[in-house]
Structures are given as structure tokens and as C-alpha cells.
N, C-alpha and C positions, 0 to 999 in steps of 0.2 A: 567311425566317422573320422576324418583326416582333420589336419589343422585348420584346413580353409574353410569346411566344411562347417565345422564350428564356428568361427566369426562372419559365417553368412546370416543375420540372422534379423529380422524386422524389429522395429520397434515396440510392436504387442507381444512379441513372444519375449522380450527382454522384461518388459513389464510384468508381463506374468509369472514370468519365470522368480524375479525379483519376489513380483507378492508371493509367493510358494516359500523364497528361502527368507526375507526378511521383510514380513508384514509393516511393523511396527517405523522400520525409517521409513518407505514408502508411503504408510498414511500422513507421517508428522511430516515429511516434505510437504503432501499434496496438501496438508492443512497451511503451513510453512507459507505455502504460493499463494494461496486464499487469504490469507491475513495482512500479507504483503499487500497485495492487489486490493484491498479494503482501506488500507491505512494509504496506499497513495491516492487512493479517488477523496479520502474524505481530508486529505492534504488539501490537493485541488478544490474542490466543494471550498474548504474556509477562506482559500487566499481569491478565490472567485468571487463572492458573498461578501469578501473584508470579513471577513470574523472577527475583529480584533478590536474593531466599531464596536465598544460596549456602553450603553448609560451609563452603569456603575462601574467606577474601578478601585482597584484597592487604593491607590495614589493620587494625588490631584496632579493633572498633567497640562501643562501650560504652554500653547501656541501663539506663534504669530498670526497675525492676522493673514500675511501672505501665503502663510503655508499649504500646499493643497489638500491638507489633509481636512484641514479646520471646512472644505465646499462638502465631505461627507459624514459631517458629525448627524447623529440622528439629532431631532426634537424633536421627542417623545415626549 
């Protein structure tokens, strides 16, 4: 096989090839990218939701009346 003949090579057989000679980074990336991809959905998920609107907090936090935060405090 020539040089070029070598660097012709698809995506799946790189992968493959990859899982053959080194299993172990291959799985920890592909977990790697699933955990990434979890922690930014459930980023988004809290700042969509306001997460941060809690009844209880460790501190007593004190607003203006103007402030818009004070339009989504719960009353629970």
C-alpha cells in the first residue's frame, strides 16, 4: 500500500481501527461527549426554569421593590 493509499480512509474504519488499538480513550471520550452533552442540557434546563428561585436560602437576601426579580419570587 503506498502513502496515499493509506490516508484514503473513511471515518468508520478510523474508528475501528482506533477501537482495535486503543479501546479504553475511545470509550472515555465517547463517555467524555455524553456527559458534556448532559451538563449543558441540564445548564440550560436551570437558567430556563430560573433555578435559583428557591423558598429557602442559606442567606437572607434583600430586594427593591423595583427589582424584576422580586415579579418571580414564588409564594409557596
Amino acid at each position: 500500500m503506498t502513502a496515499l493509499g493509506a490516508s484514503r480512509r473513511t471515518i468508520g474504519q478510523l474508528i475501528q481501527q482506533g477501537w482495535n488499538e486503543i479501546p479504553e480513550v475511545l470509550a472515555s471520550t465517547g463517555l467524555a461527549l455524553v456527559g458534556i452533552g448532559m451538563g449543558i442540557a441540564g445548564c440550560y434546563k436551570y437558567y430556563k426554569e430560573d433555578g435559583d428561585n428557591r423558598r429557602y436560602k442559606m442567606t437572607y437576601v434583600i430586594m427593591r421593590p423595583d427589582d424584576p426579580k422580586v415579579q418571580r419570587i414564588r409564594k409557596d
